[in-house]
C-alpha positions as CSV (number, residue, x, y, z in Angstrom):
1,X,112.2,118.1,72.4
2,X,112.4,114.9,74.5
3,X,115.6,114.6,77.0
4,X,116.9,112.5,79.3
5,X,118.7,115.2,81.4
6,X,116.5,117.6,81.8
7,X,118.3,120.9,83.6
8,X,120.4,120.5,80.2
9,X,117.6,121.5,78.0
10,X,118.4,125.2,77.2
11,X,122.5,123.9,77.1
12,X,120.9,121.5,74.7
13,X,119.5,124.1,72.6
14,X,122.0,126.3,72.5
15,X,124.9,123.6,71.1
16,X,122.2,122.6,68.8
17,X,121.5,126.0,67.6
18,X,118.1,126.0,68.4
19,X,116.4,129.3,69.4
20,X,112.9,127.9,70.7
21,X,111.2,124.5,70.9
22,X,107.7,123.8,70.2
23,X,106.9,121.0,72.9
24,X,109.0,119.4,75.9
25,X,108.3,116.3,77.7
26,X,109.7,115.1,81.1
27,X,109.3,111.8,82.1
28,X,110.3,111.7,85.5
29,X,110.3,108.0,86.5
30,X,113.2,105.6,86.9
31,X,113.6,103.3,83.7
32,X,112.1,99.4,84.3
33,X,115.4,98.8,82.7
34,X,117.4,100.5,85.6
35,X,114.8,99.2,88.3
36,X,115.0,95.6,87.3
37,X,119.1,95.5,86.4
38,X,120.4,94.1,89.9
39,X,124.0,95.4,89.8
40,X,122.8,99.2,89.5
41,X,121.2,98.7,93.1
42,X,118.2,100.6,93.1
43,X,115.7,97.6,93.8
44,X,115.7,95.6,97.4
45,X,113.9,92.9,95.1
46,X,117.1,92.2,93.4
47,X,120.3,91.8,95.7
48,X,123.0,93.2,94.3
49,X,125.4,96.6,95.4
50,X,123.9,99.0,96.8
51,X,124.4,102.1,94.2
52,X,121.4,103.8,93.0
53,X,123.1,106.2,90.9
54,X,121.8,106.8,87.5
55,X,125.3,107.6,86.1
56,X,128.3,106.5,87.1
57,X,130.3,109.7,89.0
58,X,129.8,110.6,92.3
59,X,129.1,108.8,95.7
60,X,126.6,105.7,96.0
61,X,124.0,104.7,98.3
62,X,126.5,103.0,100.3
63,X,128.9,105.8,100.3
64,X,126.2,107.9,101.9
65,X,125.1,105.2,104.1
66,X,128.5,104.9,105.7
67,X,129.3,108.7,105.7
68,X,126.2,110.4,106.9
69,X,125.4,111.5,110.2
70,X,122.8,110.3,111.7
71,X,120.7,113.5,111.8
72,X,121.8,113.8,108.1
73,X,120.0,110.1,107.4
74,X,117.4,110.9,108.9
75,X,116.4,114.2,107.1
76,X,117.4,112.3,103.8
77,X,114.5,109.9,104.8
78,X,112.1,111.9,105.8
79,X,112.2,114.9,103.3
80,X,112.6,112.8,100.2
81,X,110.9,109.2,101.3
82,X,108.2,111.0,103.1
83,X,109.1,108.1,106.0
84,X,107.4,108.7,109.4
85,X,109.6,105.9,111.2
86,X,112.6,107.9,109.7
87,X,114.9,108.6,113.3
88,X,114.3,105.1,113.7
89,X,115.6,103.9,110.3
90,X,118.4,106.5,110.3
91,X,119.2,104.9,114.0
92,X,119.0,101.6,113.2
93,X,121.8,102.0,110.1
94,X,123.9,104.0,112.1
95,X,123.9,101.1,114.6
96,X,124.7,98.0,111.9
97,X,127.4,99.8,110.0
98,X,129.2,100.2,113.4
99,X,129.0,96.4,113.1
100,X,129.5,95.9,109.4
101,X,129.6,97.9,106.5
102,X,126.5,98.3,104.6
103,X,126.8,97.4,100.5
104,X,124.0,95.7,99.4
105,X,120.9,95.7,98.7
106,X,119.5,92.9,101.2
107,X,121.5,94.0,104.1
108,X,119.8,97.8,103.8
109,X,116.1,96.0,103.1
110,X,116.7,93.9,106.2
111,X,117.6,96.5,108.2
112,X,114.6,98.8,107.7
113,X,112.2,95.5,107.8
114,X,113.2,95.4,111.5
115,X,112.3,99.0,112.2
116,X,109.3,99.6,109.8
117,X,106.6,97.4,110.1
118,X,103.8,96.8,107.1
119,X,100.1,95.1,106.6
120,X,99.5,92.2,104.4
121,X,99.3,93.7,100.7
122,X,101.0,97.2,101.6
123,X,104.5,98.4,100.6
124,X,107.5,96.7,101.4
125,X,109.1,98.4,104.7
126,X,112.4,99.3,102.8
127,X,110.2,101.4,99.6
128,X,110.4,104.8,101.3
129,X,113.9,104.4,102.8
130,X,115.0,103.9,98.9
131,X,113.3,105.9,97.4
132,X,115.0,108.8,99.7
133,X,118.4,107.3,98.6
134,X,117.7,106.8,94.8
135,X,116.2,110.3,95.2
136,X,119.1,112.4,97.2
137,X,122.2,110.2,95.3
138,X,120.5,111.8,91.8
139,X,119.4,115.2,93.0
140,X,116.8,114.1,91.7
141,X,114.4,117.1,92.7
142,X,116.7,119.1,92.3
143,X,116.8,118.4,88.8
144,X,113.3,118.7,88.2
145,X,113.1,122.2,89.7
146,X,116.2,123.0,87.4
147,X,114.5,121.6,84.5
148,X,111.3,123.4,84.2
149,X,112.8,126.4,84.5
150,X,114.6,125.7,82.0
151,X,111.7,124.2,79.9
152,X,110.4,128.0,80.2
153,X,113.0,129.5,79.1
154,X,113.3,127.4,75.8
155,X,109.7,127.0,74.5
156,X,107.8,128.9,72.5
157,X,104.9,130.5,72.5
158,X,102.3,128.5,72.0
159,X,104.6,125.5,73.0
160,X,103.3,122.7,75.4
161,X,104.9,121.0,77.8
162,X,104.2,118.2,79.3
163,X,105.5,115.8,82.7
164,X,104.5,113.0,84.2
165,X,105.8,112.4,87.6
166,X,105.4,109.6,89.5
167,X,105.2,109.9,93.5
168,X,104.0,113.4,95.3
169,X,106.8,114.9,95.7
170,X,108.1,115.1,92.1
171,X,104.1,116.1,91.3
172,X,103.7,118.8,94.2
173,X,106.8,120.7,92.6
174,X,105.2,120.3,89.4
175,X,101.9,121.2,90.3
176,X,103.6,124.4,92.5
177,X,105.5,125.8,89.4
178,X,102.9,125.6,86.9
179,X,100.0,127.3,89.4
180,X,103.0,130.2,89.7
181,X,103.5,130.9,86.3
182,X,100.1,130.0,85.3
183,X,98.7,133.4,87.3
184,X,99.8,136.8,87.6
185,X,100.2,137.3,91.0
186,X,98.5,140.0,93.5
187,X,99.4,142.4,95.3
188,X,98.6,143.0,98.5
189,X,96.9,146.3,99.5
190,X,99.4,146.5,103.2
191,X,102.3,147.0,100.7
192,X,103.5,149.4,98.3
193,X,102.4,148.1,94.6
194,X,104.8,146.5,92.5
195,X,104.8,145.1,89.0
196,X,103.9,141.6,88.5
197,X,105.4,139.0,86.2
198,X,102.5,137.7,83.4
199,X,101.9,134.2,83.5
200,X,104.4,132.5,81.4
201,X,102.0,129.3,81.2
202,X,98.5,128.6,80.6
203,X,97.4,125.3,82.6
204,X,95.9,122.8,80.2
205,X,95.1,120.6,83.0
206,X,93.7,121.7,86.4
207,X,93.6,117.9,87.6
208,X,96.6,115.5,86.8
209,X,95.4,112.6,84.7
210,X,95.7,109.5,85.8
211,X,96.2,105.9,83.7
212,X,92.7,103.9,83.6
213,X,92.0,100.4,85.0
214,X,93.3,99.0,81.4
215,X,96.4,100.8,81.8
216,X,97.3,99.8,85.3
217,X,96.3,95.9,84.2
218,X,98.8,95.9,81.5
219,X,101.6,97.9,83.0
220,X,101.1,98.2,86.7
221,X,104.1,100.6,87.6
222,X,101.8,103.0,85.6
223,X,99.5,103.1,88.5
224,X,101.2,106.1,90.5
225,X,101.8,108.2,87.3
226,X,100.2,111.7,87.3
227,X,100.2,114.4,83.7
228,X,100.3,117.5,84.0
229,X,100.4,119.7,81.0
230,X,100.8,123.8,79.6
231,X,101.1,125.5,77.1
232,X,103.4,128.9,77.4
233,X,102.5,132.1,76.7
234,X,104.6,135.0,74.7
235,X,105.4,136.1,78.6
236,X,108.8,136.8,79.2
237,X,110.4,133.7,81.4
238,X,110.0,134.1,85.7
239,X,112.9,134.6,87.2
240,X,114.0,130.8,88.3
241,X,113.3,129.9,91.9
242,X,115.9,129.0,94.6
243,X,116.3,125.7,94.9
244,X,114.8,124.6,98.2
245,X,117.0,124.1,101.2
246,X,117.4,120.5,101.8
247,X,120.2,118.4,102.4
248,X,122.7,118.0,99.7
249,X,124.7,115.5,99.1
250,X,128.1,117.1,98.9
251,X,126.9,118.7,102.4
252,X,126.0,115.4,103.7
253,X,129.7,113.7,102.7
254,X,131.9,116.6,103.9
255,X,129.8,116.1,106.9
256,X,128.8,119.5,106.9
Protein backbone atom coordinates (compact mmCIF):
# COMPACT_ATOMS: atom_id res chain seq x y z
CA UNK A 1 0.00 0.00 0.00
CA UNK A 2 1.55 3.28 -1.15
CA UNK A 3 -0.36 6.62 0.16
CA UNK A 4 -0.12 10.01 -0.09
CA UNK A 5 -1.76 10.85 3.32
CA UNK A 6 -0.35 8.79 5.45
CA UNK A 7 -2.27 8.99 9.16
CA UNK A 8 -5.19 7.75 6.76
CA UNK A 9 -3.77 4.42 6.13
CA UNK A 10 -5.80 2.25 8.54
CA UNK A 11 -9.14 4.69 7.42
CA UNK A 12 -7.90 3.66 4.06
CA UNK A 13 -8.08 0.15 4.80
CA UNK A 14 -11.04 -0.03 6.50
CA UNK A 15 -13.35 1.82 3.52
CA UNK A 16 -11.50 -0.49 1.29
CA UNK A 17 -12.25 -3.49 3.21
CA UNK A 18 -8.94 -4.50 3.66
CA UNK A 19 -7.99 -6.38 6.89
CA UNK A 20 -4.01 -6.34 6.64
CA UNK A 21 -1.44 -5.09 4.10
CA UNK A 22 1.62 -6.83 3.14
CA UNK A 23 4.08 -3.74 2.65
CA UNK A 24 3.72 0.21 3.29
CA UNK A 25 5.87 2.87 1.91
CA UNK A 26 6.18 6.49 3.10
CA UNK A 27 7.83 8.85 1.11
CA UNK A 28 8.18 11.71 3.17
CA UNK A 29 9.64 14.45 0.88
CA UNK A 30 7.84 17.41 -0.75
CA UNK A 31 7.05 16.64 -4.45
CA UNK A 32 9.73 18.56 -7.15
CA UNK A 33 6.36 19.30 -8.64
CA UNK A 34 5.13 21.29 -5.56
CA UNK A 35 8.75 22.62 -4.84
CA UNK A 36 9.25 24.03 -8.31
CA UNK A 37 5.34 25.39 -8.96
CA UNK A 38 5.87 29.17 -7.83
CA UNK A 39 2.20 30.00 -6.89
CA UNK A 40 2.07 27.15 -4.10
CA UNK A 41 4.95 29.26 -2.26
CA UNK A 42 7.09 26.76 -0.81
CA UNK A 43 10.39 27.84 -2.70
CA UNK A 44 12.22 31.40 -2.04
CA UNK A 45 13.77 30.46 -5.50
CA UNK A 46 10.54 31.13 -7.17
CA UNK A 47 8.63 34.46 -6.02
CA UNK A 48 5.30 33.89 -5.85
CA UNK A 49 2.65 33.86 -2.55
CA UNK A 50 3.75 32.82 0.26
CA UNK A 51 1.54 29.53 1.04
CA UNK A 52 3.24 26.39 1.64
CA UNK A 53 0.35 24.37 2.18
CA UNK A 54 0.05 21.08 0.58
CA UNK A 55 -3.69 21.32 0.30
CA UNK A 56 -5.76 23.97 0.08
CA UNK A 57 -7.72 24.42 3.76
CA UNK A 58 -6.42 25.98 6.50
CA UNK A 59 -4.02 29.03 7.22
CA UNK A 60 -0.81 29.78 4.96
CA UNK A 61 2.54 30.78 5.61
CA UNK A 62 1.55 34.28 5.58
CA UNK A 63 -1.40 33.84 7.71
CA UNK A 64 1.01 32.57 10.41
CA UNK A 65 3.55 35.02 9.67
CA UNK A 66 1.18 37.89 10.38
CA UNK A 67 -0.61 36.15 13.36
CA UNK A 68 2.10 34.63 15.44
CA UNK A 69 3.61 35.96 18.43
CA UNK A 70 6.82 36.48 18.42
CA UNK A 71 7.78 33.84 20.91
CA UNK A 72 5.40 31.57 18.88
CA UNK A 73 7.79 32.32 15.54
CA UNK A 74 10.45 31.73 17.19
CA UNK A 75 9.78 28.23 18.60
CA UNK A 76 8.25 27.35 15.03
CA UNK A 77 11.81 28.12 13.84
CA UNK A 78 13.81 26.58 15.98
CA UNK A 79 11.92 23.30 16.79
CA UNK A 80 11.08 22.46 13.19
CA UNK A 81 14.06 24.39 11.07
CA UNK A 82 16.48 23.42 13.61
CA UNK A 83 17.61 27.48 13.16
CA UNK A 84 20.21 28.76 15.75
CA UNK A 85 19.65 32.52 14.64
CA UNK A 86 15.81 31.73 15.27
CA UNK A 87 14.88 34.89 18.09
CA UNK A 88 16.51 36.83 15.58
CA UNK A 89 14.59 35.72 12.51
CA UNK A 90 11.32 35.61 14.54
CA UNK A 91 12.41 39.37 15.63
CA UNK A 92 13.22 40.62 12.49
CA UNK A 93 9.55 39.49 10.93
CA UNK A 94 7.79 40.69 13.72
CA UNK A 95 9.53 44.09 12.99
CA UNK A 96 8.72 44.29 8.87
CA UNK A 97 5.19 43.25 9.09
CA UNK A 98 4.62 46.24 11.51
CA UNK A 99 5.81 47.98 8.37
CA UNK A 100 4.15 45.94 5.68
CA UNK A 101 2.49 42.86 5.45
CA UNK A 102 4.43 39.87 4.51
CA UNK A 103 2.96 37.67 1.26
CA UNK A 104 5.61 36.52 -0.69
CA UNK A 105 8.11 34.60 -1.07
CA UNK A 106 11.02 37.27 -1.72
CA UNK A 107 9.93 39.61 0.90
CA UNK A 108 10.23 36.53 3.64
CA UNK A 109 13.79 35.35 1.86
CA UNK A 110 14.94 38.91 2.15
CA UNK A 111 14.14 39.31 5.42
CA UNK A 112 15.96 36.30 6.97
CA UNK A 113 19.08 37.14 4.46
CA UNK A 114 19.54 40.19 6.65
CA UNK A 115 19.61 38.22 9.92
CA UNK A 116 21.22 34.86 8.91
CA UNK A 117 24.33 35.09 7.30
CA UNK A 118 25.93 32.01 5.01
CA UNK A 119 29.54 30.99 3.39
CA UNK A 120 30.13 30.79 -0.23
CA UNK A 121 28.57 27.21 -1.35
CA UNK A 122 26.35 26.72 1.99
CA UNK A 123 22.52 26.94 2.20
CA UNK A 124 20.66 29.86 1.40
CA UNK A 125 19.98 31.93 4.77
CA UNK A 126 16.05 31.61 4.32
CA UNK A 127 16.30 27.22 3.91
CA UNK A 128 15.73 26.63 7.63
CA UNK A 129 13.28 29.46 8.31
CA UNK A 130 11.02 27.57 5.40
CA UNK A 131 11.41 24.62 6.07
CA UNK A 132 9.91 25.38 9.72
CA UNK A 133 6.92 26.98 7.86
CA UNK A 134 6.34 24.33 5.17
CA UNK A 135 6.78 21.99 8.07
CA UNK A 136 4.31 23.57 11.00
CA UNK A 137 1.55 24.80 8.07
CA UNK A 138 1.30 20.76 7.13
CA UNK A 139 1.81 19.17 10.62
CA UNK A 140 3.99 17.72 8.89
CA UNK A 141 5.58 15.62 11.93
CA UNK A 142 2.75 15.32 13.19
CA UNK A 143 1.68 13.32 10.52
CA UNK A 144 4.49 11.12 10.39
CA UNK A 145 4.17 10.11 13.97
CA UNK A 146 0.38 9.49 13.19
CA UNK A 147 1.23 7.47 10.31
CA UNK A 148 3.45 4.86 11.53
CA UNK A 149 1.43 4.09 14.05
CA UNK A 150 -0.87 3.52 11.93
CA UNK A 151 1.37 1.59 9.44
CA UNK A 152 1.56 -0.96 12.60
CA UNK A 153 -1.61 -1.36 13.09
CA UNK A 154 -2.42 -2.35 9.36
CA UNK A 155 0.40 -4.62 8.33
CA UNK A 156 0.84 -7.96 8.52
CA UNK A 157 3.01 -10.18 9.86
CA UNK A 158 5.64 -10.61 7.89
CA UNK A 159 4.83 -7.22 6.18
CA UNK A 160 7.68 -4.63 5.55
CA UNK A 161 7.57 -1.21 5.69
CA UNK A 162 9.56 0.97 4.44
CA UNK A 163 10.31 5.31 4.68
CA UNK A 164 12.55 7.50 3.42
CA UNK A 165 12.77 10.79 5.07
CA UNK A 166 14.54 13.47 4.03
CA UNK A 167 16.14 15.95 6.82
CA UNK A 168 16.79 14.72 10.64
CA UNK A 169 14.03 15.52 12.06
CA UNK A 170 11.50 13.40 9.99
CA UNK A 171 14.48 10.51 10.25
CA UNK A 172 15.08 10.83 14.18
CA UNK A 173 11.30 10.10 14.62
CA UNK A 174 11.68 7.34 12.36
CA UNK A 175 14.67 5.97 13.64
CA UNK A 176 13.00 6.50 17.48
CA UNK A 177 9.83 4.44 16.60
CA UNK A 178 11.30 1.65 14.92
CA UNK A 179 14.25 1.08 17.86
CA UNK A 180 10.88 1.12 20.31
CA UNK A 181 9.02 -1.46 18.74
CA UNK A 182 11.94 -3.16 17.42
CA UNK A 183 12.92 -4.33 21.37
CA UNK A 184 11.10 -5.45 24.17
CA UNK A 185 11.77 -3.23 26.72
CA UNK A 186 13.37 -3.72 30.38
CA UNK A 187 12.57 -3.41 33.32
CA UNK A 188 14.20 -1.87 35.81
CA UNK A 189 15.12 -3.77 39.01
CA UNK A 190 14.12 -0.19 41.49
CA UNK A 191 10.61 -0.87 40.28
CA UNK A 192 7.91 -3.28 40.65
CA UNK A 193 8.02 -5.68 37.33
CA UNK A 194 5.63 -5.14 34.80
CA UNK A 195 4.75 -6.76 31.51
CA UNK A 196 6.41 -5.63 28.49
CA UNK A 197 4.96 -5.13 24.95
CA UNK A 198 6.86 -7.66 22.29
CA UNK A 199 8.48 -5.93 19.60
CA UNK A 200 5.99 -5.30 16.91
CA UNK A 201 9.02 -4.83 14.31
CA UNK A 202 12.10 -6.40 13.37
CA UNK A 203 14.75 -3.71 12.06
CA UNK A 204 15.90 -4.66 8.66
CA UNK A 205 18.20 -1.90 8.67
CA UNK A 206 20.48 -0.72 11.63
CA UNK A 207 21.97 2.10 9.39
CA UNK A 208 19.80 4.29 7.01
CA UNK A 209 20.88 3.80 3.46
CA UNK A 210 21.89 6.48 1.73
CA UNK A 211 21.77 7.26 -2.39
CA UNK A 212 25.43 6.70 -4.05
CA UNK A 213 27.52 9.28 -5.92
CA UNK A 214 25.51 8.10 -9.21
CA UNK A 215 22.40 8.84 -7.55
CA UNK A 216 23.13 12.21 -6.23
CA UNK A 217 24.71 13.13 -9.94
CA UNK A 218 21.51 12.43 -11.62
CA UNK A 219 19.01 13.70 -9.14
CA UNK A 220 20.71 15.82 -6.59
CA UNK A 221 17.64 16.56 -4.16
CA UNK A 222 18.30 12.69 -3.48
CA UNK A 223 21.31 13.68 -1.59
CA UNK A 224 19.66 14.16 1.94
CA UNK A 225 17.43 11.01 1.65
CA UNK A 226 17.82 8.38 4.39
CA UNK A 227 15.73 4.40 4.18
CA UNK A 228 14.88 2.92 6.80
CA UNK A 229 13.09 -0.34 6.66
CA UNK A 230 11.13 -3.39 9.01
CA UNK A 231 9.47 -5.95 8.75
CA UNK A 232 6.47 -6.57 11.56
CA UNK A 233 6.12 -9.27 13.68
CA UNK A 234 2.69 -11.31 14.71
CA UNK A 235 3.11 -8.78 18.00
CA UNK A 236 0.07 -7.17 18.89
CA UNK A 237 0.36 -3.26 17.85
CA UNK A 238 2.06 -0.63 20.87
CA UNK A 239 -0.13 1.47 22.14
CA UNK A 240 0.37 4.81 19.87
CA UNK A 241 2.56 7.49 21.43
CA UNK A 242 1.49 11.06 22.33
CA UNK A 243 2.23 13.29 20.00
CA UNK A 244 5.01 15.49 21.15
CA UNK A 245 4.25 18.87 22.70
CA UNK A 246 5.15 21.41 20.21
CA UNK A 247 3.48 24.33 18.87
CA UNK A 248 0.42 23.81 16.90
CA UNK A 249 -0.89 25.72 14.56
CA UNK A 250 -4.37 26.22 15.73
CA UNK A 251 -2.59 27.27 19.09
CA UNK A 252 -0.37 29.56 17.35
CA UNK A 253 -3.50 31.47 15.36
CA UNK A 254 -5.89 31.75 18.40
CA UNK A 255 -2.77 33.13 19.96
CA UNK A 256 -2.89 30.75 22.54
Amino acid sequence: LVEDRFSNLAEVCAAQDIDAVDGVVMDVGVSSMQLDSAERGFSFRFGGPLDMRMGHDGPTAADVIAKASETDLANIIYIFGEERHSRGVARAIVAARKEAPITTTQALADIVGRVVRSKPNEIHPATRTFQALRIFVNAELDELHLALSAAERVLKPGGRLVVVSFHSLEDRIVKNFLNQRGKAGGGSRHLPEVAQAEPSFQILTRRPVTPGDAEISANPRARSAKLRAAERTAAPAHAADKLPAWPTIDAVMRGG
